[in-house]
N, CA, C and O atoms as a printed pandas DataFrame, in Angstrom:
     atom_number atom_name residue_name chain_id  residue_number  x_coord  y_coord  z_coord
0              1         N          UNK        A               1  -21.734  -30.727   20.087
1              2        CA          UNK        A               1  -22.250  -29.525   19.460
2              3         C          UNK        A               1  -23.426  -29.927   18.565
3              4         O          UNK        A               1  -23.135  -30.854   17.810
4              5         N          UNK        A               2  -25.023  -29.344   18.422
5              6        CA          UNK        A               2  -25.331  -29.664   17.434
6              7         C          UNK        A               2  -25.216  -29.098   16.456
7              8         O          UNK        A               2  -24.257  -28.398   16.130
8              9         N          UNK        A               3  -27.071  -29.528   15.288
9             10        CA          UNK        A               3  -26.317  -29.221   13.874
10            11         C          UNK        A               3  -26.521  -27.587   13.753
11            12         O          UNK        A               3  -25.882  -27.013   12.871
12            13         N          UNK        A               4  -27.489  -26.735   14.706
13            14        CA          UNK        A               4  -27.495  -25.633   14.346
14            15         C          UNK        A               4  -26.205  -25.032   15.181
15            16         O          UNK        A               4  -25.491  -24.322   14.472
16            17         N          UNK        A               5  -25.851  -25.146   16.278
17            18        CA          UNK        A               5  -24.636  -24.801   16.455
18            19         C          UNK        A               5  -23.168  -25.003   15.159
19            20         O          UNK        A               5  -22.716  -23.921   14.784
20            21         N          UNK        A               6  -22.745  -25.804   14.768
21            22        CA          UNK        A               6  -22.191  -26.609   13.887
22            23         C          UNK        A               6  -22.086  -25.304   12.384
23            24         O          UNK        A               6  -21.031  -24.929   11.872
24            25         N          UNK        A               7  -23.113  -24.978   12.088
25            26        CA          UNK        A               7  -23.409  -24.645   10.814
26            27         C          UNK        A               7  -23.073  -22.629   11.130
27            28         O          UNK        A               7  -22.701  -21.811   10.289
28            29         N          UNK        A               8  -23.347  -22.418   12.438
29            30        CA          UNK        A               8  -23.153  -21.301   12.578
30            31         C          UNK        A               8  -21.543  -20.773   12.841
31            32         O          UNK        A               8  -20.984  -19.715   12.552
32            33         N          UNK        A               9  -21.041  -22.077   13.560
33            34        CA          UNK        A               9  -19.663  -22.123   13.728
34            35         C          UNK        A               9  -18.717  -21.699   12.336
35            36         O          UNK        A               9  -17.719  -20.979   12.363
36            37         N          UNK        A              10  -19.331  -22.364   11.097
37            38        CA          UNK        A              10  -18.964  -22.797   10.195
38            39         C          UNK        A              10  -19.044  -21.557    8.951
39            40         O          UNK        A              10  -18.239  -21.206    8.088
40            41         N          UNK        A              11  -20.504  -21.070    9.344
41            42        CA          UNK        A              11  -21.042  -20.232    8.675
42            43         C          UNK        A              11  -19.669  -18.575    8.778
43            44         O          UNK        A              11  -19.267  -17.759    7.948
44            45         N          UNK        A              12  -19.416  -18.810   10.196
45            46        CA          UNK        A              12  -18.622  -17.521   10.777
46            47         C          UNK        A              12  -17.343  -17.876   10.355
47            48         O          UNK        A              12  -16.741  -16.925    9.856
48            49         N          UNK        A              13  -16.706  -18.958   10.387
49            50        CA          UNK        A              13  -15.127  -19.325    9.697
50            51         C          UNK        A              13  -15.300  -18.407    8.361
51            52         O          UNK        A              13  -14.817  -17.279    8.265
52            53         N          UNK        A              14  -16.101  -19.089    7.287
53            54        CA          UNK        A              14  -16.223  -18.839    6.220
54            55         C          UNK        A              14  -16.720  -17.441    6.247
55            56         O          UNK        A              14  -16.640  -17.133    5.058
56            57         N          UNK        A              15  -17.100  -16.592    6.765
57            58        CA          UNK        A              15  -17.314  -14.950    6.471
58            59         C          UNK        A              15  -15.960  -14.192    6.951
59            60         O          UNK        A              15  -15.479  -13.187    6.427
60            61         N          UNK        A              16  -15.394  -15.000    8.218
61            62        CA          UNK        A              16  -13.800  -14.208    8.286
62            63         C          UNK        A              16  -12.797  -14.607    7.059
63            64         O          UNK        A              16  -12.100  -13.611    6.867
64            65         N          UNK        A              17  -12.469  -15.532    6.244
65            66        CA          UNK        A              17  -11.704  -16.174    5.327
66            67         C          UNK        A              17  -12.456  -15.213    4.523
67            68         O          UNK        A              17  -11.700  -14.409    3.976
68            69         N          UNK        A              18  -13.432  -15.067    4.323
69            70        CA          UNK        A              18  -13.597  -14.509    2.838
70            71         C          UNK        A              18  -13.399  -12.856    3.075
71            72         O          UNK        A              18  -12.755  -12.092    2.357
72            73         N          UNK        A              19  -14.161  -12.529    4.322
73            74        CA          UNK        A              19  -13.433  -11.134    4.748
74            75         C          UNK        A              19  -11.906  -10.779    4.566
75            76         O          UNK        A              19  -11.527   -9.788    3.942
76            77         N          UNK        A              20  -11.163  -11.589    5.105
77            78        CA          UNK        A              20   -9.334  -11.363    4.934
78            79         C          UNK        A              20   -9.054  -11.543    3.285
79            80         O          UNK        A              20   -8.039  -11.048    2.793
80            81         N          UNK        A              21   -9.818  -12.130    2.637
81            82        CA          UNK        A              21   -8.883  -12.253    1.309
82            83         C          UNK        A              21   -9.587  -11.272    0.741
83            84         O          UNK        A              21   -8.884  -10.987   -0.228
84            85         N          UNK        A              22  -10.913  -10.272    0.702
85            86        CA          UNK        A              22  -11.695   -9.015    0.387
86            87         C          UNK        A              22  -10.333   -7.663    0.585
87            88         O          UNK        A              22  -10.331   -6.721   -0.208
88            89         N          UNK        A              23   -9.186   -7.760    1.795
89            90        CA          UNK        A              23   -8.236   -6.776    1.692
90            91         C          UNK        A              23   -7.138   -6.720    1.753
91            92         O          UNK        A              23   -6.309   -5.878    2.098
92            93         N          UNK        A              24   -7.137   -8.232    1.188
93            94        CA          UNK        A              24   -5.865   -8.719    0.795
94            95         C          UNK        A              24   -5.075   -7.476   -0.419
95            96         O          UNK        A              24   -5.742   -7.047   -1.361
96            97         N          UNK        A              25   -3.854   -7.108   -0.229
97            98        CA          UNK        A              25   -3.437   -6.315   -1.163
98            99         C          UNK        A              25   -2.315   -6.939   -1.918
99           100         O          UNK        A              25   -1.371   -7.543   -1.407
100          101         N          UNK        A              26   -2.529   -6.716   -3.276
101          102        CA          UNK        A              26   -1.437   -7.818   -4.841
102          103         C          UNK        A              26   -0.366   -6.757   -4.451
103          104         O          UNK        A              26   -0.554   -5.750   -3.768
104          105         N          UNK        A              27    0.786   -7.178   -5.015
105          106        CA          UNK        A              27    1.994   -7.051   -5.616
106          107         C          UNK        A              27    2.433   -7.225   -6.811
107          108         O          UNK        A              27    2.157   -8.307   -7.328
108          109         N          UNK        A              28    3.101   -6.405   -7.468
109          110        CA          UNK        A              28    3.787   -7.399   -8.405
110          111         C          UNK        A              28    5.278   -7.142   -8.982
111          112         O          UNK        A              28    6.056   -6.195   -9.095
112          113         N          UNK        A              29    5.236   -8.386   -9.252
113          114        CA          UNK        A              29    7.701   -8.165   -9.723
114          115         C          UNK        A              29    7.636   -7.184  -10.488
115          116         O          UNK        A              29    6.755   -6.975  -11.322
116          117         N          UNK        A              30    8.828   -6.339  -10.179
117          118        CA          UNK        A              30    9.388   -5.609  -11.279
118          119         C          UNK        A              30   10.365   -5.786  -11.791
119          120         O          UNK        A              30   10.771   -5.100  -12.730
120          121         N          UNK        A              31   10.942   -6.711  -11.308
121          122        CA          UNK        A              31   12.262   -7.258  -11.630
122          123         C          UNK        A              31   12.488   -8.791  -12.916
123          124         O          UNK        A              31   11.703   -9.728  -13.056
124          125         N          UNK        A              32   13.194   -8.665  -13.318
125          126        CA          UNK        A              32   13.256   -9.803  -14.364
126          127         C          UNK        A              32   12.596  -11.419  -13.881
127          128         O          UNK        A              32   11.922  -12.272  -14.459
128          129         N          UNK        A              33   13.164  -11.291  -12.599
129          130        CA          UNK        A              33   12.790  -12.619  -11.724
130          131         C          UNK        A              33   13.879  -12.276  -10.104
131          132         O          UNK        A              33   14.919  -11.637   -9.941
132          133         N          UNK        A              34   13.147  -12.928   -9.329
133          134        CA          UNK        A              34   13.518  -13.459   -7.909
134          135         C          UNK        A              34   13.068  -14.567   -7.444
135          136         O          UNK        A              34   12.249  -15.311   -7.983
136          137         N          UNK        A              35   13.745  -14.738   -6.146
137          138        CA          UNK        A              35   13.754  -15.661   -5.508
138          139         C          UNK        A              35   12.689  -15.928   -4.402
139          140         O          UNK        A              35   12.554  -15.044   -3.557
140          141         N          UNK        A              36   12.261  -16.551   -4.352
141          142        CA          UNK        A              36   11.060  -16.826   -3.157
142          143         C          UNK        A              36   11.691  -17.202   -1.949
143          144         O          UNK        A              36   11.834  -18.411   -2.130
144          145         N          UNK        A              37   12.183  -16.940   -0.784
145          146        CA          UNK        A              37   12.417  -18.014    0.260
146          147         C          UNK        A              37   12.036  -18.052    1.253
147          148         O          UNK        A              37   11.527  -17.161    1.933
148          149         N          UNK        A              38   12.329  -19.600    1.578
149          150        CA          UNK        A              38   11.557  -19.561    2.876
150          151         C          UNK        A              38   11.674  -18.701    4.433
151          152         O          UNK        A              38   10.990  -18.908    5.435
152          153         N          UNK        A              39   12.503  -17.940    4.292
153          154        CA          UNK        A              39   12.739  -16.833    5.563
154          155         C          UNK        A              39   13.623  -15.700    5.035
155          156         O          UNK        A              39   14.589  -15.812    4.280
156          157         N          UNK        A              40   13.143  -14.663    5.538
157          158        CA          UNK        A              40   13.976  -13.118    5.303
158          159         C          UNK        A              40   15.131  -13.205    5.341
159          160         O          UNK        A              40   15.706  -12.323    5.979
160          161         N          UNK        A              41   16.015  -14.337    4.656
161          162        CA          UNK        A              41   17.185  -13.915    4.655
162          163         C          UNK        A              41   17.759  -14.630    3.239
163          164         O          UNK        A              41   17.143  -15.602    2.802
164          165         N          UNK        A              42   19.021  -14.100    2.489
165          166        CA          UNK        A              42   19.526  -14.561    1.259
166          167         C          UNK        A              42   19.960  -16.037    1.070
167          168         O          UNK        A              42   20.005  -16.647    0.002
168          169         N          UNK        A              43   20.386  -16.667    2.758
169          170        CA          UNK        A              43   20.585  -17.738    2.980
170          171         C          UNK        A              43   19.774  -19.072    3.087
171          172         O          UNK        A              43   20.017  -20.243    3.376
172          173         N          UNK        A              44   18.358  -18.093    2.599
173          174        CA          UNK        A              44   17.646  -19.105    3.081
174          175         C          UNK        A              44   17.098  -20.043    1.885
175          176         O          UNK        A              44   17.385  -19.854    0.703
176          177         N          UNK        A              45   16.359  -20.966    2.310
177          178        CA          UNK        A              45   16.311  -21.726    0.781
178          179         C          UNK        A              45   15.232  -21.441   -0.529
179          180         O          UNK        A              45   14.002  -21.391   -0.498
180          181         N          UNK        A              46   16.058  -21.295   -1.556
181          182        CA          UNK        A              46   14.877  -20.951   -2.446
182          183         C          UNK        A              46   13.584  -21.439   -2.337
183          184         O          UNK        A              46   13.877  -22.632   -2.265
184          185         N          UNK        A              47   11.877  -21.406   -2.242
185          186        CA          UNK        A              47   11.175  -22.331   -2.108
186          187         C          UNK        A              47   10.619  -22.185   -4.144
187          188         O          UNK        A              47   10.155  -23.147   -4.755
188          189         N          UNK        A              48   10.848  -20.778   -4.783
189          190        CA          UNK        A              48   10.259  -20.873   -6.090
190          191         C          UNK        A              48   11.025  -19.608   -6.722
191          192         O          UNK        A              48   11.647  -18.744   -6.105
192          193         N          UNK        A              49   10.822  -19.719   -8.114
193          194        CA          UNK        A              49   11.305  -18.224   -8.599
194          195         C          UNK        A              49    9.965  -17.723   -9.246
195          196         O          UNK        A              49    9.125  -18.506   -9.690
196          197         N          UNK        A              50    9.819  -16.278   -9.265
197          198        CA          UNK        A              50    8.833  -15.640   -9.966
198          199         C          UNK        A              50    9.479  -14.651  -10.640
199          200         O          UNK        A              50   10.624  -14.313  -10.341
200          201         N          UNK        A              51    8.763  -14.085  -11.647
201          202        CA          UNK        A              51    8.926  -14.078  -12.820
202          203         C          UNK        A              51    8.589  -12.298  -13.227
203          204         O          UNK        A              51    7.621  -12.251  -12.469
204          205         N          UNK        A              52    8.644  -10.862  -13.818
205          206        CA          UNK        A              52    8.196   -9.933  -14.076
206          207         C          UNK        A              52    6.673   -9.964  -14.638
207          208         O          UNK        A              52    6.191  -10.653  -15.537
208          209         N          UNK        A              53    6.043   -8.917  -13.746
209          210        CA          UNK        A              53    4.505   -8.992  -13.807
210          211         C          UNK        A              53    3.772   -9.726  -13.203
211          212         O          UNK        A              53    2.587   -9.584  -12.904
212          213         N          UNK        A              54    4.819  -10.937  -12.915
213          214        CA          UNK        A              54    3.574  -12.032  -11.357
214          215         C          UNK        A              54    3.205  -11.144  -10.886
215          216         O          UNK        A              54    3.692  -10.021  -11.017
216          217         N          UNK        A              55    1.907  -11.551   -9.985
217          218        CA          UNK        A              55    1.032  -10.872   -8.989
218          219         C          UNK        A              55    1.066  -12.176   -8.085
219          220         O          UNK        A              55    0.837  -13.375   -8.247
220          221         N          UNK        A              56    1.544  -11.185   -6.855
221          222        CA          UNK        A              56    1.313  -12.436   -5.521
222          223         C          UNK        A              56    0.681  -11.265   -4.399
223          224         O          UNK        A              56    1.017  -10.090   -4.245
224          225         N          UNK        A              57   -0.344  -12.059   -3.706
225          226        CA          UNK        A              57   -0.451  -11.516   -2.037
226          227         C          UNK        A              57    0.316  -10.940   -1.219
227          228         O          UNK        A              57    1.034  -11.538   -0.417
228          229         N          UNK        A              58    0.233   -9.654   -1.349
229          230        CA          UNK        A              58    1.563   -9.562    0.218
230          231         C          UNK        A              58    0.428   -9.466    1.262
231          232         O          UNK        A              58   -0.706   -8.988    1.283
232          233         N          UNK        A              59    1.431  -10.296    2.329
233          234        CA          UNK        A              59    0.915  -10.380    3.663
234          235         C          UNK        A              59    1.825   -9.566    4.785
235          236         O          UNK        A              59    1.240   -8.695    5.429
236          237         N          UNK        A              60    2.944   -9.759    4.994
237          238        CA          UNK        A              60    3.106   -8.539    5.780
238          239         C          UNK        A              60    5.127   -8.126    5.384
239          240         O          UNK        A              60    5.831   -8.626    4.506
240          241         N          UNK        A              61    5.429   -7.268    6.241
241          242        CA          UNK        A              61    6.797   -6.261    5.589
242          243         C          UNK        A              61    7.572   -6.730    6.996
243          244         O          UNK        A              61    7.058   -6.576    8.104
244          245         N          UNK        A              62    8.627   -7.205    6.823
245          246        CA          UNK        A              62   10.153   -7.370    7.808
246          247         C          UNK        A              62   11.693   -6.659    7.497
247          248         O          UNK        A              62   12.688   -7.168    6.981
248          249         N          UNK        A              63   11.482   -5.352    7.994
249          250        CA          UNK        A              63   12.456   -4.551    7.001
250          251         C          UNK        A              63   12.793   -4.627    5.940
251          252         O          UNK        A              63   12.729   -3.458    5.560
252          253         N          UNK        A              64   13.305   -5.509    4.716
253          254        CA          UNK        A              64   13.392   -5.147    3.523
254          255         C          UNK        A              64   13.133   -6.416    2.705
255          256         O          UNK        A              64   13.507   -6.771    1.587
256          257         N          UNK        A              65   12.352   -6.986    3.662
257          258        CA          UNK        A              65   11.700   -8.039    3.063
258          259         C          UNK        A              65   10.181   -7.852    2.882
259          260         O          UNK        A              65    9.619   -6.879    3.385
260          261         N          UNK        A              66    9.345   -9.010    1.988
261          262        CA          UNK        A              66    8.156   -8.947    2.377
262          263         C          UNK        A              66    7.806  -10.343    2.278
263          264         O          UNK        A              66    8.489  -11.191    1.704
264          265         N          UNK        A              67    6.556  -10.566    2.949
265          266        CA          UNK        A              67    6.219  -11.893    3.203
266          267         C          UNK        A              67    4.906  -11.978    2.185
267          268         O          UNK        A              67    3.959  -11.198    2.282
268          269         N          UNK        A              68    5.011  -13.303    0.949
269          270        CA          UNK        A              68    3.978  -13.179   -0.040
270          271         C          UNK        A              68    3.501  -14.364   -0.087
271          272         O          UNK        A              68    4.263  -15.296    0.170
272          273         N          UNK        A              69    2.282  -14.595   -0.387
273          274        CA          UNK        A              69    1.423  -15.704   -0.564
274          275         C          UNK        A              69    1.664  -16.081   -2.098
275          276         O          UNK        A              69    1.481  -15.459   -3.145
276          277         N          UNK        A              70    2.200  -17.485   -1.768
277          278        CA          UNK        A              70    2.398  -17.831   -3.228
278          279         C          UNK        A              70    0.697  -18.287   -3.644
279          280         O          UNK        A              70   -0.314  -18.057   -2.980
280          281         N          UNK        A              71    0.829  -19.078   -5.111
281          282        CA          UNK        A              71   -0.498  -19.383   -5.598
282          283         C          UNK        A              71   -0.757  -20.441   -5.072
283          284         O          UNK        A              71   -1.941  -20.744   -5.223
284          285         N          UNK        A              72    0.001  -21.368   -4.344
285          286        CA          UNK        A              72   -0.034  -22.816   -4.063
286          287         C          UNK        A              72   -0.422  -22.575   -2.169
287          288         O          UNK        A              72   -0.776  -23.402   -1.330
288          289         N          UNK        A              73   -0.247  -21.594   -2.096
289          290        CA          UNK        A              73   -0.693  -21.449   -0.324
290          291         C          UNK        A              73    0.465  -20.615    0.760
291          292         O          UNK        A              73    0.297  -19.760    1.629
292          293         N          UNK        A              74    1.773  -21.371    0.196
293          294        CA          UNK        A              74    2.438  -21.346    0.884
294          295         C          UNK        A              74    2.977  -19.899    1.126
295          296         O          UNK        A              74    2.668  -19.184    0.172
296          297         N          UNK        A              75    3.711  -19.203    2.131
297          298        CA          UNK        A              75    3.933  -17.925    2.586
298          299         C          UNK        A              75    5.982  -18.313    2.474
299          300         O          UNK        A              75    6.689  -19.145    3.044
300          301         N          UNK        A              76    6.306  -17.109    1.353
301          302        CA          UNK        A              76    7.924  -17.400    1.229
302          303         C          UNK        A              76    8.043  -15.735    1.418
303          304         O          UNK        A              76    7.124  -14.918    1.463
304          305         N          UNK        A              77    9.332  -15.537    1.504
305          306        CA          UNK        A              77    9.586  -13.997    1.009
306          307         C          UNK        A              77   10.926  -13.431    0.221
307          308         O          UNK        A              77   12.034  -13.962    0.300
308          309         N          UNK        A              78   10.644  -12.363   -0.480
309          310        CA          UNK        A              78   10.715  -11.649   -1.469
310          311         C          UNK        A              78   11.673  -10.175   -1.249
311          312         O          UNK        A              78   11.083   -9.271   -0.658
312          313         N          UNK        A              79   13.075   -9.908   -1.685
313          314        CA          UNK        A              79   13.453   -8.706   -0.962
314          315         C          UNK        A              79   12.643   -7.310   -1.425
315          316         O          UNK        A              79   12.635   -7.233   -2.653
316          317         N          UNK        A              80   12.120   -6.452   -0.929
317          318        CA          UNK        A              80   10.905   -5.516   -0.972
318          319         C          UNK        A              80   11.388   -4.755   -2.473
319          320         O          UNK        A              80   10.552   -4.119   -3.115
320          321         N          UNK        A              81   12.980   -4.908   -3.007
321          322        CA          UNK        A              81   13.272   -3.822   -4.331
322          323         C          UNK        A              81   12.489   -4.443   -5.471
323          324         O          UNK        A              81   12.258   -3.789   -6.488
324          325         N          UNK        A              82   11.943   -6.099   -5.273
325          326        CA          UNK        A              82   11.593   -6.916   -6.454
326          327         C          UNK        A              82   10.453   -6.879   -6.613
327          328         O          UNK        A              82    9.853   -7.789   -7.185
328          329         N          UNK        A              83    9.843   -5.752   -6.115
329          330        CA          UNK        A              83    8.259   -5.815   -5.917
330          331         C          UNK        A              83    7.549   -4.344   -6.080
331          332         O          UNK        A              83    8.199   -3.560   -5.388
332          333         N          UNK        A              84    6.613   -3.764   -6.642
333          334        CA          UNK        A              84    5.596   -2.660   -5.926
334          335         C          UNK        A              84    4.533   -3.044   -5.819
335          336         O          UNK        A              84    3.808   -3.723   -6.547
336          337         N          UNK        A              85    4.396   -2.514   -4.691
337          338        CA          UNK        A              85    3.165   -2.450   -3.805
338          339         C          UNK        A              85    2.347   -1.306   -4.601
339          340         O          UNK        A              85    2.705   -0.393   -5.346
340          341         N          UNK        A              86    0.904   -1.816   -4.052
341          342        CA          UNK        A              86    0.260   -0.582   -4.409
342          343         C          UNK        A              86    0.325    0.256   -3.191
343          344         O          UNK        A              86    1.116    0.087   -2.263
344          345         N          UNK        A              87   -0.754    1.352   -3.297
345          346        CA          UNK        A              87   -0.306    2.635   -2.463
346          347         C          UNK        A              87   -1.020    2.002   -1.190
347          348         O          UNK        A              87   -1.769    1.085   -1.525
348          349         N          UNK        A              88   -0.991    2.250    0.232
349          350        CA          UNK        A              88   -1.632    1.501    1.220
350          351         C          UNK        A              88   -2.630    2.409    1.546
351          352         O          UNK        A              88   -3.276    1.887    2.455
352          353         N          UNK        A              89   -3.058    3.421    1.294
353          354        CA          UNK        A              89   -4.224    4.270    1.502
354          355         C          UNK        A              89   -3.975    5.617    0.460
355          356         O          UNK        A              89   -2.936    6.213    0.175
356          357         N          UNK        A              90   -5.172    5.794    0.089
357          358        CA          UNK        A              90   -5.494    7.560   -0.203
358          359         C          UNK        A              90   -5.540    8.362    0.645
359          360         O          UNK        A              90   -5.806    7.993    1.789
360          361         N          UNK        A              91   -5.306    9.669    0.367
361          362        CA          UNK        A              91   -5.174   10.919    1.370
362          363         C          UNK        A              91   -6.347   11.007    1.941
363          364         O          UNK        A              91   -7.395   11.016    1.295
364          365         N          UNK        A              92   -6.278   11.081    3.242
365          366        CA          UNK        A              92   -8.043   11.030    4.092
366          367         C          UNK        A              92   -8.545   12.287    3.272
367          368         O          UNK        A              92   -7.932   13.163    2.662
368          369         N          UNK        A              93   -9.943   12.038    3.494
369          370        CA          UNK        A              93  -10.938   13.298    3.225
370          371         C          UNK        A              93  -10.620   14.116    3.860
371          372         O          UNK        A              93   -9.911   13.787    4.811
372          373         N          UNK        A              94  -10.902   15.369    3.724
373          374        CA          UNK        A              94  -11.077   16.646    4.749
374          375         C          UNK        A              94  -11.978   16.701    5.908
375          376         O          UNK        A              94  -13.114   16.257    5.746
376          377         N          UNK        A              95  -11.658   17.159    7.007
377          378        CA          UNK        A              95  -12.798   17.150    8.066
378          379         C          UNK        A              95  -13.699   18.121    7.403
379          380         O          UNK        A              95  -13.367   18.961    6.567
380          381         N          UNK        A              96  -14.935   17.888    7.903
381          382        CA          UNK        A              96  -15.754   18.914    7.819
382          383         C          UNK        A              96  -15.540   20.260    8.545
383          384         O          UNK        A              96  -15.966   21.291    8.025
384          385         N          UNK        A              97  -15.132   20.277    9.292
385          386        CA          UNK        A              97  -14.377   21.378    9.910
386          387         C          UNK        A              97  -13.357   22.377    9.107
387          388         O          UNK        A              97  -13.382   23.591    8.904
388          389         N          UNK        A              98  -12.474   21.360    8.749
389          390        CA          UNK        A              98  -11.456   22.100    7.708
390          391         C          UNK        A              98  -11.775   22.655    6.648
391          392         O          UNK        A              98  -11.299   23.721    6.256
392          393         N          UNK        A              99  -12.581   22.015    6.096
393          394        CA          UNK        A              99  -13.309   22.148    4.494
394          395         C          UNK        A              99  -13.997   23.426    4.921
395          396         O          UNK        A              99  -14.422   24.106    3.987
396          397         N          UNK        A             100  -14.195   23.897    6.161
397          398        CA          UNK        A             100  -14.997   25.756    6.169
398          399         C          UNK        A             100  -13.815   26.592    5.762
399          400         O          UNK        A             100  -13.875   27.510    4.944
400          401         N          UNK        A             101  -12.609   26.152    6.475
401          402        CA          UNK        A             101  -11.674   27.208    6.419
402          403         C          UNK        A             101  -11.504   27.544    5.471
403          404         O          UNK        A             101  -11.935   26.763    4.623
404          405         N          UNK        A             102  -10.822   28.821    4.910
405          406        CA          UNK        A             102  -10.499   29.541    3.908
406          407         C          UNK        A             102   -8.672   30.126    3.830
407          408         O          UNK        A             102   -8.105   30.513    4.852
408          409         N          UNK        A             103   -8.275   30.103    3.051
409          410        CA          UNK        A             103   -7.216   30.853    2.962
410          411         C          UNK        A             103   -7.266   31.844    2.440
411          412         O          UNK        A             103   -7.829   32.092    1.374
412          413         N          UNK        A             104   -6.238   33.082    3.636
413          414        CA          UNK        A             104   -6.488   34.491    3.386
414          415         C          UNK        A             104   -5.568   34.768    2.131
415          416         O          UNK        A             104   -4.397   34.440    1.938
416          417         N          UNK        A             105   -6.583   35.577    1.220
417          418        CA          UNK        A             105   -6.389   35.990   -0.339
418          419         C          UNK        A             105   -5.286   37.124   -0.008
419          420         O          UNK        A             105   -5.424   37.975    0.870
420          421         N          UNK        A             106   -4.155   36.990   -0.869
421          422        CA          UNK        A             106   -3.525   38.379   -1.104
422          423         C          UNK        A             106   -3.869   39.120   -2.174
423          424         O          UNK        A             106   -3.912   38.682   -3.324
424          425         N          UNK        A             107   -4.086   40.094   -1.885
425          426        CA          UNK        A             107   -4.285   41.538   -2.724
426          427         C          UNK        A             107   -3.279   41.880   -3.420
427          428         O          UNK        A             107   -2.300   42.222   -2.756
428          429         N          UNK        A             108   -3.135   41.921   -4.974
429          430        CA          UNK        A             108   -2.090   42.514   -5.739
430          431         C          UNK        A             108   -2.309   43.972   -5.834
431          432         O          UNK        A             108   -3.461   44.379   -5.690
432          433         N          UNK        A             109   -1.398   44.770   -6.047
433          434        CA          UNK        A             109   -1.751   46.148   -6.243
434          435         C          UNK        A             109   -1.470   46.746   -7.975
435          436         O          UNK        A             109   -1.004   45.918   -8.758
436          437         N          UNK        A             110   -1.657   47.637   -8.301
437          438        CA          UNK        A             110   -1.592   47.494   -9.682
438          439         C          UNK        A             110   -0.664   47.343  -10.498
439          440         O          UNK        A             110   -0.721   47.191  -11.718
440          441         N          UNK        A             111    0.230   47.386   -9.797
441          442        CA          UNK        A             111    1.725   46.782  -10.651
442          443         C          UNK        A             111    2.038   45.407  -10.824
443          444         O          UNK        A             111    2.977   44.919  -11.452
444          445         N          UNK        A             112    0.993   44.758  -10.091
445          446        CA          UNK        A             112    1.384   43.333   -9.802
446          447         C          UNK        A             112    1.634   42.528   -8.826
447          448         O          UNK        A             112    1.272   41.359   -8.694
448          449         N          UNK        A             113    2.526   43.445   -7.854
449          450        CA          UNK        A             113    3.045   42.822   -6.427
450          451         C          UNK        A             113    1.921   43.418   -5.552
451          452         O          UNK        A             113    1.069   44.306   -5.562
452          453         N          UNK        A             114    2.528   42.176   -4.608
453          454        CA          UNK        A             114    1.592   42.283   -3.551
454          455         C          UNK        A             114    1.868   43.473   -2.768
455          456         O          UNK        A             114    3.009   43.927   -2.679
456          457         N          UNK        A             115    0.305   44.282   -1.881
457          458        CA          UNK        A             115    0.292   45.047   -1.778
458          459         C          UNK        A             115    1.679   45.474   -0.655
459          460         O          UNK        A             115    2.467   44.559   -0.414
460          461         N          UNK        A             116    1.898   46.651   -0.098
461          462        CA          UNK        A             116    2.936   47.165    0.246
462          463         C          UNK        A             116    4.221   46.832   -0.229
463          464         O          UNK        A             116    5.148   47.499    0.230
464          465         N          UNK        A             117    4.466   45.998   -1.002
465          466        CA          UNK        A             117    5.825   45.532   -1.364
466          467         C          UNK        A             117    6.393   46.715   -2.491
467          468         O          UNK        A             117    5.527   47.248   -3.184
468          469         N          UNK        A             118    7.242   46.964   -2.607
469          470        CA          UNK        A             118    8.396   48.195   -3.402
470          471         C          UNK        A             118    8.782   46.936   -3.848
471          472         O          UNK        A             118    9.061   45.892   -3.258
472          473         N          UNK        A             119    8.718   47.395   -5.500
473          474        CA          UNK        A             119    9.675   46.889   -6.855
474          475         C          UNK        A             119   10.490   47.859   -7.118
475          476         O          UNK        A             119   10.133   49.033   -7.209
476          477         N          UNK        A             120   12.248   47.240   -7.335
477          478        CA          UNK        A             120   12.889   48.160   -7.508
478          479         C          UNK        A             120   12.939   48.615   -8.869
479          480         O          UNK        A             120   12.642   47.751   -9.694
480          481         N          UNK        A             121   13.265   49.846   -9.353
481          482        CA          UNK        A             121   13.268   50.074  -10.564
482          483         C          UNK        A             121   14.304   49.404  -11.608
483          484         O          UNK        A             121   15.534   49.355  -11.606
484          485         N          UNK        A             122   12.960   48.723  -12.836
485          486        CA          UNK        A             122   13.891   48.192  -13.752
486          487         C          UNK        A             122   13.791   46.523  -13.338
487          488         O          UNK        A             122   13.700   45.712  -14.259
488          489         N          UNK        A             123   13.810   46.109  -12.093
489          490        CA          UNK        A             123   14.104   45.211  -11.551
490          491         C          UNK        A             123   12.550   44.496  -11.387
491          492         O          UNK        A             123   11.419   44.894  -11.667
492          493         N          UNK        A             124   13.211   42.951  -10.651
493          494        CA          UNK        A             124   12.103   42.460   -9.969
494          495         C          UNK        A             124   12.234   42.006   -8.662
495          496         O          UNK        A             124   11.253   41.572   -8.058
């Protein structure tokens, strides 16, 4: 390979790595402390404990686990109650389409209720 090949190779590693950690989404304990381990299960071996208010990486969800990037590299997981996530998206925008529509206004009549409706007397 040469060196301009080489550098472009290199150049593109380094824009995907820095791309993936740009939407990377934090976590953090809510819990007094847990256990880190190395696989989704209680049996498995502690690899660290963290602590209320850590912030770690989550990388991805295995039913009621989640899989988190510790600070040291390594990927342990976490049961999902010891943690919030932030929200994974905002409510989409409105289509432009939708945003014409209107909702049809009801007409009160002068008593208050809407039109044709009978209030019974005394009553509501």
């Amino acid at each position: 390979m040469n060196g301009c090949m080489k550098r472009l190779t290199l150049g593109t590693l380094v824009l995907l790595l820095s791309w993936q950690g740009a939407f990377a989404a934090t976590l953090t304990i809510i819990r007094s402390w847990t256990a880190v381990r190395a696989r989704p299960t209680v049996s498995a071996p502690t690899l660290t404990l963290v602590f209320g208010n850590d912030t770690l990486t989550y990388v991805r969800r295995s039913g009621t686990w989640l899989a988190v990037r510790l600070p040291d590299g390594r990927v342990g997981w976490i049961v999902a109650q010891a943690a919030a996530l932030p929200p994974t998206q905002s409510a989409p925008a409105p289509s432009p389409a939708s945003a014409t529509k209107t909702a049809t206004p009801v007409h009160a009549d002068a008593s208050g209720g809407s039109a044709g409706q009978t209030l019974a007397p005394g009553g509501t």
